[in-house]
N, C-alpha and C positions, 0 to 999 in steps of 0.2 A: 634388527633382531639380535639379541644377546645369544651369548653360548649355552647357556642354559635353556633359551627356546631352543635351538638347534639343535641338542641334545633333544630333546621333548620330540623335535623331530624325526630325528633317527630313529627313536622309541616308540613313536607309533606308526612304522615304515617296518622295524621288524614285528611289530604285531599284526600286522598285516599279512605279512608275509609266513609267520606260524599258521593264520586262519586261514590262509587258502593252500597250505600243506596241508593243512588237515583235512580239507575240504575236498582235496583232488589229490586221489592216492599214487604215490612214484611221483611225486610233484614237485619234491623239495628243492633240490636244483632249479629245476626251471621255473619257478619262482622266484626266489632270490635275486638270479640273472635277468630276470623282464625286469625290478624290482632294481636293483644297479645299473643296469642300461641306461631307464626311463632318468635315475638321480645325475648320470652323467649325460644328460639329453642327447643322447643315440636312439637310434631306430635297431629293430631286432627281427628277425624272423622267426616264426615256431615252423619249424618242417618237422610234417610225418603224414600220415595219410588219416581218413576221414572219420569223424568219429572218437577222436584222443584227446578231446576238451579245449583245442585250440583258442576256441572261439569264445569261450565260454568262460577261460583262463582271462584273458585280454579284457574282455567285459566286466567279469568281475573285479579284477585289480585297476582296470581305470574308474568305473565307477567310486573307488574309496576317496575320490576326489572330489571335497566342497568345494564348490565352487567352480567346479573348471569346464568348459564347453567340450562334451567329446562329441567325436565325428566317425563313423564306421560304413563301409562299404563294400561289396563283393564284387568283385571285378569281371568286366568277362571283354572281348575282343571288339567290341560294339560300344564300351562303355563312354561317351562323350566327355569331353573336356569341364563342358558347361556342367553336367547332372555333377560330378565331382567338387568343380570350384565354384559354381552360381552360377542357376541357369537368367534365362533372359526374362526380363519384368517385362510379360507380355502386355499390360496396362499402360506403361510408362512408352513402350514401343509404340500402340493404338493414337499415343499424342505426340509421335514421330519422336520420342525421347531412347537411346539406345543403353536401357540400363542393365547388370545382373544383379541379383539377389543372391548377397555373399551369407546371409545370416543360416544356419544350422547345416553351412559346409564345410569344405578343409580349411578353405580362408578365416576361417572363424576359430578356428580347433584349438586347444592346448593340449590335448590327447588325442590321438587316430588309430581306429583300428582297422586295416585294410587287408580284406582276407581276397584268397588267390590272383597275391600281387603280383603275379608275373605272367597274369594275364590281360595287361593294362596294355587298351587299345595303343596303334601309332599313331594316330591322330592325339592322345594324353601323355601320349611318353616323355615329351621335352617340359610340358607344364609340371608332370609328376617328379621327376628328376631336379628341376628346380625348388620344387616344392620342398623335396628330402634331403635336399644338397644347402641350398641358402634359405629354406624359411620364405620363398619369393611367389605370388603369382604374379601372371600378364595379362591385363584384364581383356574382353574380346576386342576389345574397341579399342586399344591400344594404350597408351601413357602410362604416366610411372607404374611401377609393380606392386603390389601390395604386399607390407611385409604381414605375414602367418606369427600369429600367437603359438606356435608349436612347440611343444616342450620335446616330445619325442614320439614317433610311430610303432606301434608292435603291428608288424603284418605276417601272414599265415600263408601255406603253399601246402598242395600234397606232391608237390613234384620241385625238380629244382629247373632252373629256365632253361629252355632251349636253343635262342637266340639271341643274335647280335644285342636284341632292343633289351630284353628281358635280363641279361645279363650286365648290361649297365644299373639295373636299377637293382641286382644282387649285388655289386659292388657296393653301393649304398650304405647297404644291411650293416654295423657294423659289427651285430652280433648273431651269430645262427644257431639253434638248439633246435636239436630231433626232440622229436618227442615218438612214442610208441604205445602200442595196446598196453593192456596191464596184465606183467608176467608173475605177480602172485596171485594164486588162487582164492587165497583167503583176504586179496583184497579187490578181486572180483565178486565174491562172495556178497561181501558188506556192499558192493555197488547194484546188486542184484537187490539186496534189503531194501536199502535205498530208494529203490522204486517202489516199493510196495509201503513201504512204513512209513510214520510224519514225525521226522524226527524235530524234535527243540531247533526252533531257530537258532543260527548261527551265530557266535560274538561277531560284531562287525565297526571295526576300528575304522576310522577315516582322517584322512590328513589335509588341511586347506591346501588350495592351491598356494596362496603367499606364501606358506609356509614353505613348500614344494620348492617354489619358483627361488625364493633365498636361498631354500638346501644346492640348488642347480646350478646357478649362479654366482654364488657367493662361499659356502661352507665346503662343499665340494673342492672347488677350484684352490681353498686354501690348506688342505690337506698333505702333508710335508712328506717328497718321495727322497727319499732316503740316497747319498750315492749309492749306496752298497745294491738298491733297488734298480737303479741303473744301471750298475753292473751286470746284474743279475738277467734285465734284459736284453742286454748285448750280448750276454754267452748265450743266452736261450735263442736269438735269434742267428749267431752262426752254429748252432747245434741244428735248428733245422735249415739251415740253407745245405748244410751237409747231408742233408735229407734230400736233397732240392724242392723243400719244400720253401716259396719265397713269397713273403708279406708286400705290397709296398707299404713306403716310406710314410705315405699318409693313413694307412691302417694301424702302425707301430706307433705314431703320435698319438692318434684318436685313442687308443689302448690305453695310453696313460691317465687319461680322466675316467675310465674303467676302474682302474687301480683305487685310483683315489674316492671313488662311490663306493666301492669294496670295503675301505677303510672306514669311509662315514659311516656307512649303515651299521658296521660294528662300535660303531660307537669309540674309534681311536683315531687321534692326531696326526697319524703318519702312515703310509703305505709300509706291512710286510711281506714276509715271501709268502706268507699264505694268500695275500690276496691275488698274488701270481696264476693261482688257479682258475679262474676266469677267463685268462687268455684262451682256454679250450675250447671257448667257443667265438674265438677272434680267427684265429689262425691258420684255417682250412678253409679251402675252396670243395671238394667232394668231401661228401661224408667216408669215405672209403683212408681219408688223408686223416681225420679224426681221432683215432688210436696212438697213430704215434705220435702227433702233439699233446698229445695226454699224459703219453709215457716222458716226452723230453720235457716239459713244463714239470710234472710230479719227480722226475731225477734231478731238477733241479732244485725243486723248494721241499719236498715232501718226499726220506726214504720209505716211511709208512705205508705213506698210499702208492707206490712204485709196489713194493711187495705186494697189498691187497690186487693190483691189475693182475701182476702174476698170477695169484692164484683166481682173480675172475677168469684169467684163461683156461684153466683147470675144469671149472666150471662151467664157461662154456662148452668145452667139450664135453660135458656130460649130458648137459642138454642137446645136443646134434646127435648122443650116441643112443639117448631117448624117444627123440625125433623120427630117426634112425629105425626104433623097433615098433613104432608102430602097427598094428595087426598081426604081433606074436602074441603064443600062448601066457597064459599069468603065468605059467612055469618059469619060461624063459625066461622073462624078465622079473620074474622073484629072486633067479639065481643072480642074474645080474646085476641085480639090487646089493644082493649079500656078496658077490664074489667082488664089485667093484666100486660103484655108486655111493654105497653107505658110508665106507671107509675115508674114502676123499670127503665126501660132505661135511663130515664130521670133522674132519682135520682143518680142513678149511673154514668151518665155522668157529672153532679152539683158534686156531691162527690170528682169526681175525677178530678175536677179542681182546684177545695181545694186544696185536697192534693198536688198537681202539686203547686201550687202558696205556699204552707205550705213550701214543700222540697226547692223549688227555694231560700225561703226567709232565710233559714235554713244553705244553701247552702249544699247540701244529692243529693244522685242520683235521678233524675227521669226518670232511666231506664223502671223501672219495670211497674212506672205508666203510662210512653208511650204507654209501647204496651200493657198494661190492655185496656187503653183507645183506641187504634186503635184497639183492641176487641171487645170493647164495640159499638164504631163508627160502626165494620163490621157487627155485628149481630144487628143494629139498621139497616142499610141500608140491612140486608135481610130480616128483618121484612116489609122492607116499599117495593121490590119488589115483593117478595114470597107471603106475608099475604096478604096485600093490589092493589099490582098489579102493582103499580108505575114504570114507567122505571126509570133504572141505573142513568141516565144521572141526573134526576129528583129527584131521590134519594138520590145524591150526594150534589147537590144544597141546599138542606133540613138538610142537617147534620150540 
């Protein structure tokens, strides 16, 4: 495949990825990242709880793939080794022959969607950890292992693991993103529509699997990391060990083919500091640890988006101090609107147009400051419902 198909590739990998931003509101991130994961064939986890498109995300982004055999399943503590990788050819048994039927399982897969994976019996844990780790199964009946067509896994949890077993197979993961409800009103709104209306079908882009399978393989891997790249995460990685925040050594290499799917899908030659922003969902174990590799990862490649955290702080506090008043008079919190609420919102949305116009001019991500500011936007438009009383629709108009 020439570079020009490669290219072709990339291209219709981020149009994929514009359709199902549009498609799933507060999404843009976590698409992108499944969408980079899958081109650096890692596996990913979505954590949040139930009802936030998990499921629905992962099906539709593996679906854009011709040609490719996907495999999906829900897990639970009962679930058998066999119903996962090929159960038993009860006919073949009947003529004393002891076979499984690997065809529409994991063993067959190029895509897997394995939702609440960390509820994967102990009797599957060694087959599934092999599975995630080498591409391997071990047939029931013993002999060589069968190597898995797998490109990459996107598995789903509402909880993080509780145990020894479960927690091997989160080590796996090499990528983890929360996901959450949706905190603009006016894009709950349109999801309320949504169900009522029939809107125009979707554009719906699709990318071959060969095509996939060379981006993964081949285009990816030759993606040129820069030393100055290198540098960069070597200070990043003793900035957080001074956190005591500690990677291993095999998490900080997988990372680097992260980098470099970062770079492919925008369509450049070479890993830069912006594709450093990725890491943020490499480099935590609790989601609790997750802010401030955000903050040390953005101090390093992005002052922009270091400033917009800052002031999401801001704004978080405004939403807790909202939170805060609920089942007071409209008085109260009208005044609170006017004497505190408005002022910051506003300064913080000027702020962060700056900086958006600063990065753009700069040419730097304005990842980070997007969805600051569609934070900012969401907790201004629940200020103007909640506090004020304003309907949605009216709300939205005003933003």
């Amino acid at each position: 495949m020439g570079a020009q198909d490669a290219l072709g590739t990339a291209e219709r990998l981020r149009a994929i990825s514009r359709e199902l931003a549009d498609r799933f509101y507060e999404r843009d991130d976590v698409v992108r990242t499944l969408v980079v994961t899958l081109l650096a064939g890692q596996h990913s986890l979505v954590l949040g709880p139930p009802g936030t498109a998990k499921s629905e995300m992962a099906r539709e982004l593996t679906g854009r793939i011709d040609g490719a055999s996907y495999w999906e399943i829900l897990l639970s503590k009962f679930t058998a080794p066999t119903r996962m990788f090929g159960p038993i050819d009860v006919a073949a048994l009947a003529r004393g022959e002891y076979r499984q039927v690997y065809d529409g399982r994991a063993t067959t897969a190029h895509v897997a969607f394995i939702d609440e994976i960390f509820k994967c019996s102990t009797a599957a844990l060694n087959e599934t950890l092999g599975y995630l780790n080498e591409r391997i199964y071990h047939p029931e009946s013993g002999g060589e292992p069968i190597r898995c067509p797998l490109i990459g896994a996107i598995t789903a949890s509402n909880e993080l693991p509780s145990g020894e077993d479960s927690a091997a197979i989160y080590d796996r993961l090499l990528v983890r993103i929360e996901v959450g409800y949706l905190e603009d009103p006016a894009n709950f709104a349109a999801l309320v529509r949504s169900a009522v209306g029939r809107p125009a079908p979707p554009a719906r882009t699709t990318v071959d699997l060969a095509a996939l399978r060379h981006a993964v393989t081949e285009a990816v891997p030759a993606v040129d990391v820069p030393d100055a790249i290198v540098d960069a995460v070597c200070t990043l990685r003793a900035a957080l060990r001074r956190k005591e925040l500690v990677a291993s050594d095999r998490r900080w290499r997988q990372a680097v083919g992260l980098l470099q799917a970062s770079a492919y899908l925008d369509g450049r030659p070479a890993v830069t500091e912006g594709d450093l922003s990725v890491l943020t969902h490499v480099l935590w174990d609790s989601p609790a640890e997750r802010p401030t590799v955000e903050r040390e990862v953005l101090n390093l490649v992005n002052p922009d988006a270091k400033e917009a955290l800052d002031l999401a702080d801001v704004i978080a506090e405004l939403e807790t101090q909202l939170d805060a008043m609920a089942g007071q008079s409209r008085e109260a919190l009208s005044d609170w609107v006017i004497k505190k609420a408005h002022n910051k919102l506003a300064t913080a949305g000027k702020r962060l147009e700056t900086l958006r116009e600063e990065a753009v001019g700069a040419g730097r991500s304005t990842a980070t400051i997007d969805r600051v500011t569609g934070r900012q936007r969401a907790v201004r438009a629940r200020v103007l419902t909640e506090a004020l009383g304003i309907d949605a629709s009216m709300a939205q108009a005003q933003l």
